[in-house]
MIDOSE-1310 file (N, C-alpha, C; in nm, 2 decimals, decimal comma, always signed):
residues 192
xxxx	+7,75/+14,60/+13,37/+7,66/+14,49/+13,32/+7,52/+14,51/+13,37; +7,48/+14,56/+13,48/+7,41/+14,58/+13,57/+7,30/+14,72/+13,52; +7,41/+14,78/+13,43/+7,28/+14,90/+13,43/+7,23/+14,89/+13,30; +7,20/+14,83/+13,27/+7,14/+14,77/+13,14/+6,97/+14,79/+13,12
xxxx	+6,90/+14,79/+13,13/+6,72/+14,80/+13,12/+6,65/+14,70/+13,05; +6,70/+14,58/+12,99/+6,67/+14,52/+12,93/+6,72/+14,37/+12,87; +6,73/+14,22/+12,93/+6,84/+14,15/+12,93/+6,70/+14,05/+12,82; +6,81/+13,92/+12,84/+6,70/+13,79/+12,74/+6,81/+13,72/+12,83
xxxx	+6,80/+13,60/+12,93/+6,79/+13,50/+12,99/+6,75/+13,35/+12,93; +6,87/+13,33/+12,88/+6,83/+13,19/+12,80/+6,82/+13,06/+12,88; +6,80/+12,97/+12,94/+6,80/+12,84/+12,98/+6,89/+12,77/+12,89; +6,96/+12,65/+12,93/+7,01/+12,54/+12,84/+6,98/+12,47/+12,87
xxxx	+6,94/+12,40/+12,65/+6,91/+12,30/+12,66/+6,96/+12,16/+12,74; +6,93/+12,06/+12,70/+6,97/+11,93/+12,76/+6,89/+11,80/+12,81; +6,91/+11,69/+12,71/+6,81/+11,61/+12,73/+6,81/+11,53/+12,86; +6,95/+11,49/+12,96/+6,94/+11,44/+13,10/+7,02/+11,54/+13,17
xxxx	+6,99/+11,66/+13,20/+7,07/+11,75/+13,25/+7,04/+11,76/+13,45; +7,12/+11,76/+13,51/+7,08/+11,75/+13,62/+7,10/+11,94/+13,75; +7,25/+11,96/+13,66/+7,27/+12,13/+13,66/+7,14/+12,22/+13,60; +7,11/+12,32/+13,63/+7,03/+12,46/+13,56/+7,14/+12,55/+13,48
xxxx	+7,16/+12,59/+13,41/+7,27/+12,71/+13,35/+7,17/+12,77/+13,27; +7,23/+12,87/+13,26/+7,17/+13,02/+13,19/+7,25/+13,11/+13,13; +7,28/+13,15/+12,99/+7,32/+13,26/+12,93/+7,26/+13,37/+12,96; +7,28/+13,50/+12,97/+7,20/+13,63/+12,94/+7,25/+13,68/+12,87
xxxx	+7,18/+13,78/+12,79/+7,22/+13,85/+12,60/+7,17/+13,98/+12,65; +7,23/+14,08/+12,59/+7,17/+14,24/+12,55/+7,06/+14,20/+12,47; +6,95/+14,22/+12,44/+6,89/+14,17/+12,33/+6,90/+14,27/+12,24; +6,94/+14,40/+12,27/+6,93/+14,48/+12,16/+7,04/+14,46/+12,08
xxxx	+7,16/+14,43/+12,14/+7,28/+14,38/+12,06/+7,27/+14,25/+12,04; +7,19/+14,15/+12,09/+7,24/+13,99/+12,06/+7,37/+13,98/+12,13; +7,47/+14,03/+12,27/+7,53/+13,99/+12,26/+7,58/+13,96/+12,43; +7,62/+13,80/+12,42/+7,63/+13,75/+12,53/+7,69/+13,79/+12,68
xxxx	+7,63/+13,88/+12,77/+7,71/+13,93/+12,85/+7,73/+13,92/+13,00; +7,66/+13,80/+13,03/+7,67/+13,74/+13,19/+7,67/+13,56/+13,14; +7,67/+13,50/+13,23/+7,65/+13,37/+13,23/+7,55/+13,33/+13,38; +7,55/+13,22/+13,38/+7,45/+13,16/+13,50/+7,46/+13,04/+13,51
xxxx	+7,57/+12,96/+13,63/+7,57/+12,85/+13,65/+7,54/+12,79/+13,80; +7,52/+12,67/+13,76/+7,50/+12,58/+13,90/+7,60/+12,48/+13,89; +7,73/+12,52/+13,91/+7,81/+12,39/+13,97/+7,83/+12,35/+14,08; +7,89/+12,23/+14,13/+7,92/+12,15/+14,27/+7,77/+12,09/+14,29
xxxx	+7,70/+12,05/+14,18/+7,60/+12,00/+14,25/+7,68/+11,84/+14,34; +7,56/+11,84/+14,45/+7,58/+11,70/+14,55/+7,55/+11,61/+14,45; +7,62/+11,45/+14,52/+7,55/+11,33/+14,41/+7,39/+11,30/+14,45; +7,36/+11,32/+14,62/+7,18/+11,27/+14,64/+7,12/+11,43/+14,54
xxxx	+7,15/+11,55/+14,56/+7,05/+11,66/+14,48/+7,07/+11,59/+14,34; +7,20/+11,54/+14,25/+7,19/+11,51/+14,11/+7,08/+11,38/+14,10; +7,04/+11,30/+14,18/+6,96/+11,19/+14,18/+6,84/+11,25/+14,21; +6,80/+11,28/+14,29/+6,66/+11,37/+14,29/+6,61/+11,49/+14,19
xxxx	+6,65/+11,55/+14,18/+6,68/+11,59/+13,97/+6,61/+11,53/+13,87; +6,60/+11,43/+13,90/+6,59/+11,32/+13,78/+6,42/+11,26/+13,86; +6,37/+11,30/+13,97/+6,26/+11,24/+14,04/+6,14/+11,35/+14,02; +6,07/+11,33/+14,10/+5,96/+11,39/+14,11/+5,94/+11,49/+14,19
xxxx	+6,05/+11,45/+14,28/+6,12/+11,59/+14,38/+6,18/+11,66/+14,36; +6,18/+11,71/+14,19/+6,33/+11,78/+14,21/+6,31/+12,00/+14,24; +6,16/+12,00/+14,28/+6,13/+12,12/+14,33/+6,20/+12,14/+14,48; +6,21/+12,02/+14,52/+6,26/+12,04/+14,67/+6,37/+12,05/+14,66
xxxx	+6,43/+12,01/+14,58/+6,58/+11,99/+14,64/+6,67/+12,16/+14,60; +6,79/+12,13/+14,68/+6,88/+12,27/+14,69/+6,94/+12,33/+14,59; +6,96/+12,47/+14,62/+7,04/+12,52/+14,46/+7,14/+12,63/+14,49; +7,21/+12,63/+14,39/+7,34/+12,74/+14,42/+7,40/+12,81/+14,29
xxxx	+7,34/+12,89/+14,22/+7,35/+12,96/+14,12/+7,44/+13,06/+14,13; +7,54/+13,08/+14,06/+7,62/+13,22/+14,03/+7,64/+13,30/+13,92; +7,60/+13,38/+13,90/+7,59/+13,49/+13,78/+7,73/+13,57/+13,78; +7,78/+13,54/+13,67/+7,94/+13,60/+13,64/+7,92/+13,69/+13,51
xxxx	+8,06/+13,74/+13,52/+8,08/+13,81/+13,38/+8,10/+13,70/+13,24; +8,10/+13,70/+13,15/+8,14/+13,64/+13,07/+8,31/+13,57/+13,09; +8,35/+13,72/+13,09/+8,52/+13,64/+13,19/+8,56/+13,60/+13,26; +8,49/+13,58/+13,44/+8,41/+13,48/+13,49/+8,44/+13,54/+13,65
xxxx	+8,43/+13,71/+13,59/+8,40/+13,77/+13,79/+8,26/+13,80/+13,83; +8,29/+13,74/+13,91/+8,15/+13,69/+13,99/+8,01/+13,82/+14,04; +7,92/+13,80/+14,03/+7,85/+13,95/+14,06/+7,73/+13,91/+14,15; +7,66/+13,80/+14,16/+7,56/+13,74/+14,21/+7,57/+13,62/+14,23
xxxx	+7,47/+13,55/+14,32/+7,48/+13,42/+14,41/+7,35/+13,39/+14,46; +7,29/+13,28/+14,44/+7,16/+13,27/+14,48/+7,21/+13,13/+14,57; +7,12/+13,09/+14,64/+7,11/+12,98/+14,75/+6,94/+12,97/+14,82; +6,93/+12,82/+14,79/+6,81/+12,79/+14,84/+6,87/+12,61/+14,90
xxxx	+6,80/+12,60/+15,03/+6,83/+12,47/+15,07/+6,72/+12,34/+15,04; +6,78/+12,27/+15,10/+6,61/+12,18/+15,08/+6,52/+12,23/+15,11; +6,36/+12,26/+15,06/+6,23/+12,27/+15,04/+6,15/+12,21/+15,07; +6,01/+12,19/+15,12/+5,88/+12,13/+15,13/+5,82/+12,19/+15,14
xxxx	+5,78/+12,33/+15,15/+5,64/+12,41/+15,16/+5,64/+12,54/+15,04; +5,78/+12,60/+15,13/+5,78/+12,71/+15,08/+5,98/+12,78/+15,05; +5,96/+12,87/+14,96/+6,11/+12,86/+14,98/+6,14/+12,99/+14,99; +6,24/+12,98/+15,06/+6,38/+13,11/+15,07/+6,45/+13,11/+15,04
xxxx	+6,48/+13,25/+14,93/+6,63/+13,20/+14,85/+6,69/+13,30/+14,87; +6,81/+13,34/+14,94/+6,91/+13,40/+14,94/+6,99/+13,47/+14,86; +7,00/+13,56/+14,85/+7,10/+13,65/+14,70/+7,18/+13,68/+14,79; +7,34/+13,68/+14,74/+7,47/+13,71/+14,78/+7,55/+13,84/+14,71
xxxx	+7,62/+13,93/+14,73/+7,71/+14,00/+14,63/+7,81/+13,89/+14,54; +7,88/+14,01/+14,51/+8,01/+13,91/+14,46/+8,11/+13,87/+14,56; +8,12/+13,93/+14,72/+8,21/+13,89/+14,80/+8,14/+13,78/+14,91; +8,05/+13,72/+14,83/+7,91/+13,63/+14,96/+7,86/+13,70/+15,04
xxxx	+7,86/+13,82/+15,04/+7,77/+13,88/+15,15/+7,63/+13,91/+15,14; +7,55/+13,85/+15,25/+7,38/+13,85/+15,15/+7,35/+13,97/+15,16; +7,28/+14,02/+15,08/+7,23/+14,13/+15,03/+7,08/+14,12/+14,97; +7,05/+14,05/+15,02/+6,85/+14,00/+14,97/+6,82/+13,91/+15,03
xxxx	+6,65/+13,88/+15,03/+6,59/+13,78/+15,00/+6,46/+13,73/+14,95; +6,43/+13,62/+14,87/+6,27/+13,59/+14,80/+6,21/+13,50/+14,94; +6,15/+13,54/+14,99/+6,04/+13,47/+15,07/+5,92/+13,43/+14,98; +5,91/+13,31/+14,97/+5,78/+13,26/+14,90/+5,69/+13,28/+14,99
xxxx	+5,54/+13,32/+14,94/+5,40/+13,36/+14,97/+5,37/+13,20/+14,98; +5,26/+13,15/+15,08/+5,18/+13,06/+15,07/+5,07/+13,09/+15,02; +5,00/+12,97/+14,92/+4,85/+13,03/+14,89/+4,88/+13,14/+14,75; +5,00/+13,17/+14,67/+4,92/+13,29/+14,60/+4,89/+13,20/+14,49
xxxx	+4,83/+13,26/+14,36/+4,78/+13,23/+14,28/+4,91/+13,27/+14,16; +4,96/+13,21/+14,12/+5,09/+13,24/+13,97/+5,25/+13,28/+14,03; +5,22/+13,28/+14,15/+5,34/+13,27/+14,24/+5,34/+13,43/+14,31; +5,40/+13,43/+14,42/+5,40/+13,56/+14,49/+5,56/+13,54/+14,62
xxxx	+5,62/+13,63/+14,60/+5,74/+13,62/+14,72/+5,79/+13,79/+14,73; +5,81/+13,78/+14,85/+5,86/+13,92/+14,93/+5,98/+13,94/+14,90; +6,02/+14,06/+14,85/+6,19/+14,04/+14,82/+6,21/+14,13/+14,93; +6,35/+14,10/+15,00/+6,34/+14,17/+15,10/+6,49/+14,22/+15,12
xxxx	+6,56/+14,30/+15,21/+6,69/+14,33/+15,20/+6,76/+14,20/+15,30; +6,89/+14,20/+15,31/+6,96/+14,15/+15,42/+6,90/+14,13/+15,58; +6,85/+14,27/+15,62/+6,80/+14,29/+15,75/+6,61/+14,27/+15,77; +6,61/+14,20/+15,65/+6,45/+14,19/+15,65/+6,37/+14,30/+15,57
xxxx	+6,40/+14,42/+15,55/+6,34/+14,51/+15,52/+6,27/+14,49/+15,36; +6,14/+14,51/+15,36/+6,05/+14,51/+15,25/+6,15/+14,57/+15,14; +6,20/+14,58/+15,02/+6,25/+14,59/+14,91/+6,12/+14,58/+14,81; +6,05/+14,47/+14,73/+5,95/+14,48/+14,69/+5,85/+14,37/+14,68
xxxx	+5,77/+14,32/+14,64/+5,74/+14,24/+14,59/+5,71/+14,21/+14,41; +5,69/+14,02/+14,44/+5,75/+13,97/+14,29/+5,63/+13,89/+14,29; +5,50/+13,95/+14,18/+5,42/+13,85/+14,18/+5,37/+13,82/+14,04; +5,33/+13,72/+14,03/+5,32/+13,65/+13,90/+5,15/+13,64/+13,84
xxxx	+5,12/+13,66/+13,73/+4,98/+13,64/+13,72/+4,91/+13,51/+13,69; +4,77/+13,49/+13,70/+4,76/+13,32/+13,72/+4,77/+13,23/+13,56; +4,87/+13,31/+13,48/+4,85/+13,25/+13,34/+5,00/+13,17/+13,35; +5,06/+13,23/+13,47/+5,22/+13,21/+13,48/+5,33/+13,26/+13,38
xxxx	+5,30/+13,33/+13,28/+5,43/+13,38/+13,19/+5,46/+13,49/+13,25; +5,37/+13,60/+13,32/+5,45/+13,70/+13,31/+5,42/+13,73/+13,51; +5,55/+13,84/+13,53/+5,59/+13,88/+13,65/+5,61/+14,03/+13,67; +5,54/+14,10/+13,72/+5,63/+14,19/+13,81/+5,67/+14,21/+13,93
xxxx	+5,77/+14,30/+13,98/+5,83/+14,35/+14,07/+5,79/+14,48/+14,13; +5,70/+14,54/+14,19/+5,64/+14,61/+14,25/+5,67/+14,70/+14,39; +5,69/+14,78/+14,42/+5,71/+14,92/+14,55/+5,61/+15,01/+14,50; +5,51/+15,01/+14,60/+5,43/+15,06/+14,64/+5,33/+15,15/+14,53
xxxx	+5,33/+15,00/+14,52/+5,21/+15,00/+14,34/+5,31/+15,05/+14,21; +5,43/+15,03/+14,24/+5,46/+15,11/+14,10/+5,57/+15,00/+14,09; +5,57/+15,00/+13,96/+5,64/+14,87/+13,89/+5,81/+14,93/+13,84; +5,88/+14,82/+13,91/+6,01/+14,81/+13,88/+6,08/+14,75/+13,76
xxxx	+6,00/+14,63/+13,77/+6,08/+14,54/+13,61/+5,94/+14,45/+13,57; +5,99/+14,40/+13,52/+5,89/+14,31/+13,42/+5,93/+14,18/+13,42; +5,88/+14,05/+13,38/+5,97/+13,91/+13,35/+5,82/+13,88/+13,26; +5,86/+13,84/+13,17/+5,80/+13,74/+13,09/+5,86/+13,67/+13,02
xxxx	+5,84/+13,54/+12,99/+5,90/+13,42/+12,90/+5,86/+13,45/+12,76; +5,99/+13,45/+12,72/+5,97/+13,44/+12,54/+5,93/+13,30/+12,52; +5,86/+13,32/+12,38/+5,78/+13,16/+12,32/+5,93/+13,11/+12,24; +5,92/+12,98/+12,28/+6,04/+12,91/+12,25/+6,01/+12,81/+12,09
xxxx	+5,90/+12,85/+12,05/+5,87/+12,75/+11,93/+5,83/+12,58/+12,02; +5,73/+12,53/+11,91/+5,62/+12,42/+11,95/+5,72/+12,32/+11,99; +5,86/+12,27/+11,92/+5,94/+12,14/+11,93/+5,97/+12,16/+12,09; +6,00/+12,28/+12,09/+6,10/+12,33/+12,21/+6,00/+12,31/+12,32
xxxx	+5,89/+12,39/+12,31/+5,77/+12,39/+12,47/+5,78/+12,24/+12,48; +5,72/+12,18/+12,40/+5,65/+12,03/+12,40/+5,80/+11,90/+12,43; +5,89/+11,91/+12,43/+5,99/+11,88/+12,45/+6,09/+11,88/+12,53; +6,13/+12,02/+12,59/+6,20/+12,06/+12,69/+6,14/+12,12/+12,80
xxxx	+6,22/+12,13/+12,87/+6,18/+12,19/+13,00/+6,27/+12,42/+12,98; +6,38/+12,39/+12,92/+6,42/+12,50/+12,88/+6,35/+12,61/+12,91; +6,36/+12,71/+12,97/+6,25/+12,86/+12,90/+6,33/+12,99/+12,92; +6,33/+13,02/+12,80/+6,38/+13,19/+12,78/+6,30/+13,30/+12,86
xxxx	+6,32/+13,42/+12,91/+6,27/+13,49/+12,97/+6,34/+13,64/+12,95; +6,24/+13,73/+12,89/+6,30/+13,87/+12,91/+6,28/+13,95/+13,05; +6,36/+14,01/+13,06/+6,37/+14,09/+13,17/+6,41/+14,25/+13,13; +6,25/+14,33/+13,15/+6,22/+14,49/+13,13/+6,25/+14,56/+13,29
xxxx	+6,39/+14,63/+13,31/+6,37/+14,71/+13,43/+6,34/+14,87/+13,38; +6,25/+14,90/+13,42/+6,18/+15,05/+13,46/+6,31/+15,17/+13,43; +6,30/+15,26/+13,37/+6,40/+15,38/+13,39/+6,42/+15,44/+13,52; +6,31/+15,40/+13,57/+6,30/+15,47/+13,72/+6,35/+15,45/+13,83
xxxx	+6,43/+15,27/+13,81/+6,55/+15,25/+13,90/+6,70/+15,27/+13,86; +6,73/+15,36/+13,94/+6,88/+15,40/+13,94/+7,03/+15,34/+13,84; +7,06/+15,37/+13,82/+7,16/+15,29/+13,72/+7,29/+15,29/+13,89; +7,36/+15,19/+13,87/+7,42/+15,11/+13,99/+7,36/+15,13/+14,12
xxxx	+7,23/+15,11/+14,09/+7,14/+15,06/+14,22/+7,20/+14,97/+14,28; +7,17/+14,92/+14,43/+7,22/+14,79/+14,49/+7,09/+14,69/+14,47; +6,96/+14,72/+14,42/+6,85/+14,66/+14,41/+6,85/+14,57/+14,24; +6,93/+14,65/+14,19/+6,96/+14,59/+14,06/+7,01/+14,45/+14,01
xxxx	+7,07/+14,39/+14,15/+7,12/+14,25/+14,13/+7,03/+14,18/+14,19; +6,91/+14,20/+14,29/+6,82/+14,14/+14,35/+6,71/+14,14/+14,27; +6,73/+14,28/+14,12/+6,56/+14,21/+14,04/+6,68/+14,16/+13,91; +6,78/+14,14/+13,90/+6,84/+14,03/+13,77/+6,81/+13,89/+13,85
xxxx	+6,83/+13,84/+14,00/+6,85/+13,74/+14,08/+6,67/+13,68/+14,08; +6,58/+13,81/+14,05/+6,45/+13,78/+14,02/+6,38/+13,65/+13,92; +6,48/+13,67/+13,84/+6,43/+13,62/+13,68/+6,43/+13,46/+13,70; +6,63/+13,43/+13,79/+6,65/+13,31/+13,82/+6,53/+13,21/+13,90
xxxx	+6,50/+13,29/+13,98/+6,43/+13,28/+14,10/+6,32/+13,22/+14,06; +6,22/+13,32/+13,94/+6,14/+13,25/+13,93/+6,14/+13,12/+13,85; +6,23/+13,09/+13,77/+6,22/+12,97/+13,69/+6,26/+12,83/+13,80; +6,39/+12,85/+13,88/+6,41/+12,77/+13,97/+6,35/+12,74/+14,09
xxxx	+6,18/+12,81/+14,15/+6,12/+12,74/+14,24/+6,01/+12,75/+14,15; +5,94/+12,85/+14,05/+5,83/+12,81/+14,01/+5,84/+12,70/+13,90; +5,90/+12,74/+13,81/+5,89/+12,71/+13,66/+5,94/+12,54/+13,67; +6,07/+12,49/+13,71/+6,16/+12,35/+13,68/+6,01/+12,26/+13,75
């Protein structure tokens, strides 16, 4: 599922939704092949959800197969400045992290391994749709949000997002689930 080069990341709809979930598609096939959920939310995070706070509060995302084995794990706790979010394997063992930048301009965070070590960075430009992922000037993936039609922007919170990774990273890379865990990342501390 992982060596793919090219995914589409859908959001779900929902007019009082207090969970985040996400489909992901092959886009060249249209055909649905990960999922993205946030269950077990707490009852104070589902009430703050619904507030003005709901940047701060905690998250726990897992990216499955369609048939529902597990491959990725994000975690971020309560927030007020800046956030760290954790990527997990499929056996919880962390394997990453997004360190938010203070101060950048369209968003900026260090992705880094388990042991701290620089992996890449993830920065966003100040128009906010589109992102890359970056080692040492040379670009790994891509993120930009597909246009969702005028009912949809002006109405939902929703947003699709493609995700372009580079030929130049390895097909079953271990870095591979840290720039799919990218895509999440950015919608759930920049974007909500």
């Amino acid at each position: 599922m992982l060596n793919k080069n090219l995914y589409l990341v859908k959001e779900h709809l929902g007019i009082f939704k207090a969970a985040n979930n996400y489909d992901i598609f092959d886009p060249t096939t249209n055909q649905h092949i990960l999922n993205c959920r946030e269950n077990n939310l707490g009852f104070f995070t589902k009430i703050f959800r619904f507030s003005k706070y709901k940047k701060l509060t905690p998250f726990h995302l897992e990216i499955a197969s369609v048939t529902g084995e597990k491959i990725v794990s994000m975690k971020r706790g309560t927030t007020f400045f800046r956030s760290d979010v954790q990527v997990f394997n499929e056996k919880e063992q962390l394997i990453g992290l997004f360190k938010q930048k203070f101060w950048s301009v369209g968003g900026k965070f260090e992705v880094t391994d388990e042991h701290g070590k620089p992996v890449c960075l993830l920065q966003g430009k100040w128009t906010g749709w589109d992102f890359k992922l970056t080692h040492d000037n040379k670009e790994l993936a891509h993120v930009s949000k597909k246009w969702n039609g005028l009912g949809k922007e002006l109405f939902t919170t929703a947003d699709n997002y493609v995700l372009q990774i580079q030929e130049t990273v390895p097909q079953d890379h271990k870095d591979r689930k840290l720039i799919l865990a990218a895509v999440l990342c950015i919608d759930m501390v920049l974007k909500e």
